[in-house]
C-alpha positions in Angstrom: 26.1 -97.8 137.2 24.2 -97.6 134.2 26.2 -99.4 130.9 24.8 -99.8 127.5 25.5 -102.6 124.5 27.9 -101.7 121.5 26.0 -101.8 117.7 28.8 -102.4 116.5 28.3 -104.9 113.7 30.9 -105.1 110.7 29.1 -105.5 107.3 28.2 -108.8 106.0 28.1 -110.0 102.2 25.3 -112.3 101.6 26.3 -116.0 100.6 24.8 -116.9 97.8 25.0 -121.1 96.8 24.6 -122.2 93.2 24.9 -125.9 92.6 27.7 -126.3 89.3 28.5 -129.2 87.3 31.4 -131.3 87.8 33.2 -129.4 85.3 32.5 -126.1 86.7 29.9 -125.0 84.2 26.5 -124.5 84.5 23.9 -127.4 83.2 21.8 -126.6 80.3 18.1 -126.5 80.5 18.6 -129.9 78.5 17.0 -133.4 80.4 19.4 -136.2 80.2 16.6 -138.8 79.1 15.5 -142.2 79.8 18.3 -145.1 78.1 16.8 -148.5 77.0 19.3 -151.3 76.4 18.1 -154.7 75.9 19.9 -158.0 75.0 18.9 -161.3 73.8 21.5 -164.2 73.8 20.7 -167.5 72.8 22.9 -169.4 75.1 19.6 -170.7 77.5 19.6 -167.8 79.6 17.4 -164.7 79.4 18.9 -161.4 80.5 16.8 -158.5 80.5 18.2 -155.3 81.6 16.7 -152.4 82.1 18.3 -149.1 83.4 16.4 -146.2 84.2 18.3 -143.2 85.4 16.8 -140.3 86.4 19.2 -137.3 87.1 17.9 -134.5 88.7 19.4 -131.6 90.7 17.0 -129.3 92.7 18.9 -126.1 94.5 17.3 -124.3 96.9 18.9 -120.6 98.7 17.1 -119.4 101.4 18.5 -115.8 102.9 16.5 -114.4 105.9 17.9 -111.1 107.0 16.7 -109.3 110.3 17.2 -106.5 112.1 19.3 -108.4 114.5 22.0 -109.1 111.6 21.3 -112.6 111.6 22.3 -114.0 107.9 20.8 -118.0 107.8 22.0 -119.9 104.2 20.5 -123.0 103.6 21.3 -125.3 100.5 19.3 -128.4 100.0 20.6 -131.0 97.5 18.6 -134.1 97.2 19.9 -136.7 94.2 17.5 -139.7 93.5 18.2 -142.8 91.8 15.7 -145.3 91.2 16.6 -148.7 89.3 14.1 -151.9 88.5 15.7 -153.7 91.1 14.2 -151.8 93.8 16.9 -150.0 95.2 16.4 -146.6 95.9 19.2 -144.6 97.0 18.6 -140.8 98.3 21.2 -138.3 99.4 20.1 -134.9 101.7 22.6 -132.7 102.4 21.6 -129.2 104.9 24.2 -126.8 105.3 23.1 -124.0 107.7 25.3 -120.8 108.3 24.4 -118.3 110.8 27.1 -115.6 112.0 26.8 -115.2 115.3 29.2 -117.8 117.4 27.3 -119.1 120.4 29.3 -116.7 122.4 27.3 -114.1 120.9 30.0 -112.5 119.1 30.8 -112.3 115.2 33.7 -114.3 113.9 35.7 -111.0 113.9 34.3 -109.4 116.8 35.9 -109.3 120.6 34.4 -108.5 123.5 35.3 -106.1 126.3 34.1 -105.0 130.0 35.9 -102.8 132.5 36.2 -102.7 136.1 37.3 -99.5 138.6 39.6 -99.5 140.7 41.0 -96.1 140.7 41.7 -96.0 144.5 41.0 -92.0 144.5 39.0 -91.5 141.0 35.0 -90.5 141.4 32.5 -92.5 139.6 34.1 -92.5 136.0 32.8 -92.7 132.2 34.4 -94.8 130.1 34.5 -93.4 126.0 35.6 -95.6 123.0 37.1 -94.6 119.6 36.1 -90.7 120.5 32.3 -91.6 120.2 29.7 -89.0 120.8 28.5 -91.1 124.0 30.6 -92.9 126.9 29.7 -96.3 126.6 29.7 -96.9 130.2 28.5 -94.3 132.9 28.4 -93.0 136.8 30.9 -96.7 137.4 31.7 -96.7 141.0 35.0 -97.6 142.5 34.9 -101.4 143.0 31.9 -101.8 140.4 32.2 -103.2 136.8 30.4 -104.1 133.6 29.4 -107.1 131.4 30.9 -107.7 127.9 30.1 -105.4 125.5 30.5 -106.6 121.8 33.1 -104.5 119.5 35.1 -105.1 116.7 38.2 -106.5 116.6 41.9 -104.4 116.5 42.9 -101.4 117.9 40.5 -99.3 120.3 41.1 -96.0 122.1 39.6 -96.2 125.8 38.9 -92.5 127.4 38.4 -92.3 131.0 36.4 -89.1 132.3 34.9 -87.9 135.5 31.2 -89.0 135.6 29.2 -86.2 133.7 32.5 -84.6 131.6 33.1 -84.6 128.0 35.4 -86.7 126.3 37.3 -83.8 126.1 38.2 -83.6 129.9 39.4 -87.5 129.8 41.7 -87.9 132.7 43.5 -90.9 130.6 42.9 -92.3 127.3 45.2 -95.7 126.1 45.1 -97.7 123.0 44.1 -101.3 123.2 44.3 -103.9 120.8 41.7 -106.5 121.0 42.0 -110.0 118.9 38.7 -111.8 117.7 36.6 -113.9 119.0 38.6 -112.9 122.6 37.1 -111.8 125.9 38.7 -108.8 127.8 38.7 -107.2 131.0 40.1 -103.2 131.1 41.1 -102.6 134.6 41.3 -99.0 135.7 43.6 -99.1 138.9 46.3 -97.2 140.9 45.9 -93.7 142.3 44.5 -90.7 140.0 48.2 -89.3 139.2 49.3 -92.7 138.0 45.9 -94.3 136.8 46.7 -97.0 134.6 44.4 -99.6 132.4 45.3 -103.1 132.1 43.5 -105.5 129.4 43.9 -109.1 130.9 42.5 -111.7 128.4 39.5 -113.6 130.1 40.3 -117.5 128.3 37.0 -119.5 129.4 37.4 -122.0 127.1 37.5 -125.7 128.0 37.2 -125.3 131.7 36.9 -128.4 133.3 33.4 -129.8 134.6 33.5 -128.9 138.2 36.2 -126.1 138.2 36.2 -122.7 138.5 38.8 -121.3 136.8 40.6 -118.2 138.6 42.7 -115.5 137.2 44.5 -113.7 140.3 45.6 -110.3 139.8 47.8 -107.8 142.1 46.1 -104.6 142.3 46.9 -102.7 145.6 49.3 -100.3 144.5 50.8 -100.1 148.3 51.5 -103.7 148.8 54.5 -105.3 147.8 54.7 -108.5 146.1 52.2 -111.2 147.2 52.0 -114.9 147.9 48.4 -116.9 147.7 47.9 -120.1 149.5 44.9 -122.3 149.3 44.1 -123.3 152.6 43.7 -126.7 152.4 45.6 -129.1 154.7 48.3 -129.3 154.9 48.0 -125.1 153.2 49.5 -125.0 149.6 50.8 -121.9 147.8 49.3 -121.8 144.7 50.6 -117.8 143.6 54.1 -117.1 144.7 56.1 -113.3 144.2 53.0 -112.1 142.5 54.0 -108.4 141.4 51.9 -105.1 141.3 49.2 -105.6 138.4 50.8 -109.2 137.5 48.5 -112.0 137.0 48.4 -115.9 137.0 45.8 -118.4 136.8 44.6 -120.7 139.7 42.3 -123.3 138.2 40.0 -124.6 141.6 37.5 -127.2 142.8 34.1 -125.3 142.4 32.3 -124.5 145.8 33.8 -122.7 148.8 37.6 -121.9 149.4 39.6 -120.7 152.1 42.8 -118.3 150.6 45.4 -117.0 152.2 47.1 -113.8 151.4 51.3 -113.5 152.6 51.5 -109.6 151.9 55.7 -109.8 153.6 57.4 -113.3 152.1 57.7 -115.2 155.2 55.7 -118.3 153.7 52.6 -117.6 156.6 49.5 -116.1 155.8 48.8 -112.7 157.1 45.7 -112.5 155.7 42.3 -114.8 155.3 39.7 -114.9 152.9 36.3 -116.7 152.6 35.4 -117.3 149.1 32.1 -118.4 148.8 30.5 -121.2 146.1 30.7 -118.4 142.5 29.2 -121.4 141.0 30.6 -124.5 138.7 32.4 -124.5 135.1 33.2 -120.3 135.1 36.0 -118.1 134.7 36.5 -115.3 137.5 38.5 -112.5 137.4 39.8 -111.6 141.1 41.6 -108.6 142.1 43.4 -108.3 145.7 43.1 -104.5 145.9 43.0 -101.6 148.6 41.5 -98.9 149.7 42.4 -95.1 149.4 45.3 -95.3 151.8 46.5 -98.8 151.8 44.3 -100.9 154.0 42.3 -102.8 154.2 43.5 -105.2 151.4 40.5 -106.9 150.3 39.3 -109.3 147.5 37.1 -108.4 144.6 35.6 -110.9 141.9 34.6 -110.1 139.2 31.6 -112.5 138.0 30.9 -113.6 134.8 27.7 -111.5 134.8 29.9 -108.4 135.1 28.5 -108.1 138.5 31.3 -107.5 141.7 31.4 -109.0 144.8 33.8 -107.6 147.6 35.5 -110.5 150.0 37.0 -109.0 153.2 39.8 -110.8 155.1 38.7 -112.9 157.8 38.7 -111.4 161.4 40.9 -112.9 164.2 42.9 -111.9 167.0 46.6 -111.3 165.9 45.5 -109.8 162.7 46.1 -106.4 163.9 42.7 -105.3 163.0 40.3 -104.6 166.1 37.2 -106.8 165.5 34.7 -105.5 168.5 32.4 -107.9 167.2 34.2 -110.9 168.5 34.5 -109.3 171.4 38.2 -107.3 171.2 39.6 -104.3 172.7 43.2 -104.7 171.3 44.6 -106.9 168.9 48.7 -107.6 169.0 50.5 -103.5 169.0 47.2 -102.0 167.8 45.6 -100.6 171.5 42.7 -98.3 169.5 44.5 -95.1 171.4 44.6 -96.9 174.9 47.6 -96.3 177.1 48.8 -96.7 180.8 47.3 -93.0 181.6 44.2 -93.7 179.7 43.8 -97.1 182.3 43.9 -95.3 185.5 47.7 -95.8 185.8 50.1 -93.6 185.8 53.9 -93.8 182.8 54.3 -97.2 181.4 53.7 -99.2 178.9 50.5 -100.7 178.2 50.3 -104.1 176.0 47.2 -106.4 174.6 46.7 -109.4 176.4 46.9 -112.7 174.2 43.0 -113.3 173.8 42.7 -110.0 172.5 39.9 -109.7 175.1 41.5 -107.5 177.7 44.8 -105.3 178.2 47.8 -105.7 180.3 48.5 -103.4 182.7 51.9 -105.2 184.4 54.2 -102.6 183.0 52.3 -99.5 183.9 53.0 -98.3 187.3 50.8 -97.5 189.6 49.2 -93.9 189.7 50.8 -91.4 191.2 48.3 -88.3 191.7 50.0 -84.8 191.0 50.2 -82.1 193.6 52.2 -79.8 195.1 53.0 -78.6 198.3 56.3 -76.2 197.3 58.1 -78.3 199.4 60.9 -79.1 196.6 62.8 -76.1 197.3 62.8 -72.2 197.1 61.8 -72.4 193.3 58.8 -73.7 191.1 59.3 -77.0 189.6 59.6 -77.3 185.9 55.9 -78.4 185.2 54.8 -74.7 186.2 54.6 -71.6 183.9 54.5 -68.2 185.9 54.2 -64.5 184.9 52.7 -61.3 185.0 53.7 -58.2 186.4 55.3 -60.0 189.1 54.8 -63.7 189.0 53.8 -65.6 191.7 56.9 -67.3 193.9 57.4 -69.3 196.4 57.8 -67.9 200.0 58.2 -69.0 203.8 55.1 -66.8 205.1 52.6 -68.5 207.1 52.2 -71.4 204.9 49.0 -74.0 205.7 51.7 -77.0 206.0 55.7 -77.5 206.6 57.5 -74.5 205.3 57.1 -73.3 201.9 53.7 -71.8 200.0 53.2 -70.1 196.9 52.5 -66.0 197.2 51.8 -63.6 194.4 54.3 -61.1 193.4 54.0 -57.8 194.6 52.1 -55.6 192.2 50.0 -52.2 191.5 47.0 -50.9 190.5 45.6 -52.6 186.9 48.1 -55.4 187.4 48.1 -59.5 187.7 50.4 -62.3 188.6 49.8 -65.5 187.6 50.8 -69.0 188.5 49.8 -72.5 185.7 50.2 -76.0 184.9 48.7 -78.6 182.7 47.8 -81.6 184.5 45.7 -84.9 183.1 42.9 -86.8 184.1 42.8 -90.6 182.6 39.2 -90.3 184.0 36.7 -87.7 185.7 38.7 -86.4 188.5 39.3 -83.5 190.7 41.2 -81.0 191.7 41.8 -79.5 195.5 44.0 -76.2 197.1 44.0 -74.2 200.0 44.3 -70.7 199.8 44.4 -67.4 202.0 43.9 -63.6 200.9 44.5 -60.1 202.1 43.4 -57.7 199.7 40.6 -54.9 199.2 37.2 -56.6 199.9 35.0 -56.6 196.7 37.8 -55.0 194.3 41.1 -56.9 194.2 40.7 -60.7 193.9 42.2 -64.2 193.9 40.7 -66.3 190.6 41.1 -69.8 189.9 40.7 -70.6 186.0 40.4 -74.1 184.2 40.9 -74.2 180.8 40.7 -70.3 181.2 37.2 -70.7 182.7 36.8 -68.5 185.9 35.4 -70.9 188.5 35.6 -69.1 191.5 37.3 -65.8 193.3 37.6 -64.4 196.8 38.7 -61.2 198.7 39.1 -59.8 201.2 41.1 -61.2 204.5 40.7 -64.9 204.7 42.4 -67.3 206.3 43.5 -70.3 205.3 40.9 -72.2 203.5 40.5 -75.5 201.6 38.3 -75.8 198.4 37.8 -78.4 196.0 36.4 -78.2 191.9 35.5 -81.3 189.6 37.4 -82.0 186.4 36.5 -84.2 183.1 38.9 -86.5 181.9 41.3 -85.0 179.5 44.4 -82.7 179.8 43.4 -79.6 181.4 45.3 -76.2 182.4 44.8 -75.1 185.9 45.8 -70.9 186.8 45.6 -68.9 189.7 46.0 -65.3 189.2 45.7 -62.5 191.8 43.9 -59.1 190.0 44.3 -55.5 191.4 41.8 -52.7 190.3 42.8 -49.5 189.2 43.1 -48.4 193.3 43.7 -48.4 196.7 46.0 -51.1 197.8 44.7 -52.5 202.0 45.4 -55.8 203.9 48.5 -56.7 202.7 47.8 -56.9 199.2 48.7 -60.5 198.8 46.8 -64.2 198.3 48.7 -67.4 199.1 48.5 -71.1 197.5 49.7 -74.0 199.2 49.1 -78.1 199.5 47.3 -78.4 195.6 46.4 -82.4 195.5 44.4 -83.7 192.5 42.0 -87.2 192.2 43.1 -89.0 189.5 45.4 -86.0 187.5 49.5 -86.7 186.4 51.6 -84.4 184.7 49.7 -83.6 181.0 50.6 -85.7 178.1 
C-alpha cells in the first residue's frame, strides 16, 4: 500500500495589526508633553502635586511565512505610566495566531482516509476531484490509509483497479466533507454493488481511560447483527444493527471480549478477542466477510490508519473445525466424514460432544459386497451388462450352490461384458473365481478396474480362485470375455461365480 499526503492548502491573506486611537483615527506624529500643575494654599498645609504622564504606544507586526504555510502574527502593546509616587503600572499584551489547529488541519480544512473492503475488488486506487494522480495506490482488501488533509465541501472519489486510469474507475461518488471533521470512506460490498460510505470519525472529548468505538455492519451476506460485551453477566451493547449501519460503543480501554449474534436469538454465535488498541482513541471497527460469506471477522481500523484483522474465537460448537485444539468435527460440520468413510457400512454418522471424536452408533455395521448369483435367474440391479451378447446368469457347473455367471454366446471380433461400481471406505480387495474354455493364447477372459487390464487367461481351466488389491475410493470392476477374428474350440465360454470383496459396499 503506498498512499501520499494532499497539498491542498486554501490561500491565506496576511493579517496585518495597526494599533488606532480610541476614535478610530490614526495618532499624529505629535508628543502629548510633560503637564506641570502646582498649587500653593495658605491654609497650613503644603500640597505639591506633580503629574508626569508619559503616553507612549509602540506597535510591533511580525509576519513569518514558510514553505509549510505557517502564517505567525504577533502584536506587542506595552503602555507605561510612571507617577512621583512610585507607582509604576505596565500592561503586555501577546496575541499569537498561527493557522494550523493542533489537529493539523486548517480552520476550513477536513480530513479523509479510506479503507477496502470490496469483498471481490483487486488492490484498488483511489482518485480525488479527477486529479492527474490517485492519491492512494496498490490498497489491498482489508488495508487502509491515514488522514489525508483536503479542503472542505464537495469531493468526487474515483475508485480504479490498481495501475488504470481514472478513466477506467469502476465507481466514482460525491462526498461532502464539513471542516475541521475527520472521515473514513469505506469501500465495501461485492464489485457489482460496490458502494462507499463516509462515517464521521468524532474524537473529540473522549474520556481519560476510554476507547471510543464506532461499530459498523459490513458483511454484505449477514443479516442484521447484535453485539454483546462479554462481561458478566454479558450485556448487549449494539442491537438490530443493519447492513453498513453504525453506532457507537464508548469502552473501558485495555482488553475486551465481544460477542457477535449474527440470527437474533439473544446468544452469541460468535467470539472475539480484542486486544488493549491503547487509551483515550477513537476506532473504527468493521464486522466484515470474506468473498463468499464466511468467515465473519473483525477489522479495526487504528488511528494510525494502520488495520488489524480480529478472528472469532475457536470452540467446539462453533461449527468451524479447529484441528488445533484438537477437533475432527464440530456440531453437523464432519469435514466430508461419513458412516462409509468410518469403515461402516449406510447410516448416519454424527460429532461426538467434545468435538474430539465421531459417533458411529447409527451407522450399521459393514456389510462387504459380493455376489454369488444366488438371488435368482437375473442380475441384480447394481450390475450393468452388454456387448454382443452380455454375460447372464446360468446353472452350468457353477463353483458353489446353483447359479454362476457365463458369457453370452458370441463370434469372431466380439465381447461380452459384465460391471459394477463398488466402494472401498479404506484400502481393500477384491476376490472371484473363475473357469474358461476357449482357444489357448487367442480368445481371453479379462478382468479390468477402473478400465485397467489386471489380468487374463485362456484356454481350459477349471475352476480357480484369484484375488487383486484395491485403494480406497469408488472403483468399477468388469469382466469381459474377447474372441479374435477366428476359430472358435473348447466351448467358447468363461464362467464367474462367488465375487466377495474386503472392505467394498455398493458405490456412493
Amino acid at each position: 500500500m503506498q498512499s501520499k499526503s494532499l497539498s491542498l492548502i486554501l490561500p491565506l491573506s496576511l493579517l496585518a495589526a495597526t494599533a488606532c486611537a480610541d476614535d478610530g483615527t490614526t495618532p499624529s506624529d505629535d508628543e502629548v508633553g510633560d503637564t506641570d500643575t502646582s498649587t500653593d494654599d495658605d491654609v497650613g498645609e503644603d500640597t505639591d502635586t506633580e503629574t508626569g504622564t508619559d503616553t507612549g504606544t509602540e506597535t510591533e507586526t511580525e509576519t513569518e511565512t514558510d514553505t509549510e504555510t505557517e502564517t505567525e502574527t504577533e502584536t506587542e502593546t506595552e503602555t507605561e505610566t510612571e507617577t512621583e509616587t512610585g507607582m509604576e503600572t505596565e500592561t503586555g499584551m501577546e496575541t499569537e495566531t498561527g493557522m494550523e489547529t493542533e489537529t493539523g488541519m486548517m480552520p476550513m480544512d477536513s480530513m479523509l482516509r479510506v479503507l477496502h473492503l470490496g469483498l471481490d475488488a483487486p488492490a484498488v486506487d483511489i482518485w480525488l476531484d479527477d486529479g492527474d494522480m490517485p492519491v492512494v495506490t496498490d490498497l489491498a482488501f482489508e488495508n487502509g490509509t491515514d488522514y489525508l488533509t483536503v479542503p472542505s465541501g464537495v469531493h468526487t472519489v474515483a475508485i480504479t483497479a490498481a495501475g488504470d486510469p481514472i478513466e477506467n474507475a469502476v465507481l466514482s461518488v460525491d462526498v461532502d466533507l464539513a471542516p475541521e471533521t475527520k472521515y473514513s470512506a469505506v469501500a465495501y460490498n461485492y464489485i457489482a454493488e460496490l458502494g462507499v460510505l463516509a462515517l464521521v470519525d468524532d474524537d473529540a472529548d473522549i474520556p481519560m481511560g476510554e476507547v471510543r468505538y464506532q461499530v459498523t455492519h459490513a458483511a454484505p451476506d449477514v443479516g442484521q447483527v447484535d453485539v454483546w460485551l462479554l462481561s458478566d453477566p454479558p450485556v448487549p451493547v449494539v442491537t438490530d444493527l443493519d447492513f453498513m449501519a453504525s453506532q457507537i460503543v464508548p469502552a473501558p480501554a485495555g482488553p475486551l471480549e465481544l460477542g457477535v449474534d449474527v440470527n437474533d436469538d439473544m446468544v452469541p454465535d460468535l467470539t472475539y478477542s480484542v486486544p488493549d488498541l491503547g487509551p483515550d482513541i477513537f476506532v473504527d471497527v468493521y464486522a466484515a466477510n470474506e468473498n463468499g460469506g464466511a468467515p465473519v471477522f473483525l477489522l479495526a481500523h487504528l488511528p494510525d490508519g494502520s488495520t488489524a484483522r480480529i478472528d472469532a474465537n475457536t470452540f467446539c460448537g462453533d461449527g468451524n473445525i479447529d484441528t488445533d485444539d484438537g477437533e475432527v468435527c464440530d456440531g453437523m460440520n464432519l469435514g466430508g466424514e461419513t458412516c462409509m468413510t468410518q469403515g461402516f457400512g449406510a447410516g448416519d454418522l454424527s460429532c461426538a460432544a467434545d468435538c474430539m471424536s465421531f459417533v458411529t452408533d447409527a451407522c450399521s455395521p459393514i456389510s462387504n459386497w459380493g455376489d454369488d448369483f444366488e438371488g435368482g435367474n437375473v442380475f441384480g440391479g447394481e450390475w450393468t451388462v452388454g456387448g454382443t451378447a452380455p454375460f447372464f446368469v446360468s446353472q452350468v457347473m457353477p463353483n458353489n450352490g446353483v447359479n454362476n455367471a457365463e458369457t453370452g454366446n458370441i463370434d469372431n471380433n466380439q465381447i461380452s461384458f459384465m460391471e459394477v461400481d463398488v466402494n472401498w471406505a479404506s484400502d481393500g480387495d477384491v476376490t472371484f473365481w473363475y473357469r474358461t474354455g476357449t482357444e489357448t493364447n487367442w480368445d481371453y477372459l479379462k478382468f479390468f478396474i477402473d478400465g485397467v487390464e489386471q489380468d487374463e487367461w485362456s484356454g481350459v481351466i477349471p475352476w480357480t480362485e484369484i484375488t487383486f488389491p484395491v485403494t480406497a475410493g469408488n472403483h468399477t470392476l468388469r469382466w469381459e470375455y474377447d474372441k479374435d477374428g477366428s476359430i472358435s474350440s473348447n466351448g467358447d465360454t468363461v464362467w464367474v461365480d462367488d465375487i466377495t470383496t474386503t472392505g467394498g459396499t455398493m458405490a456412493l
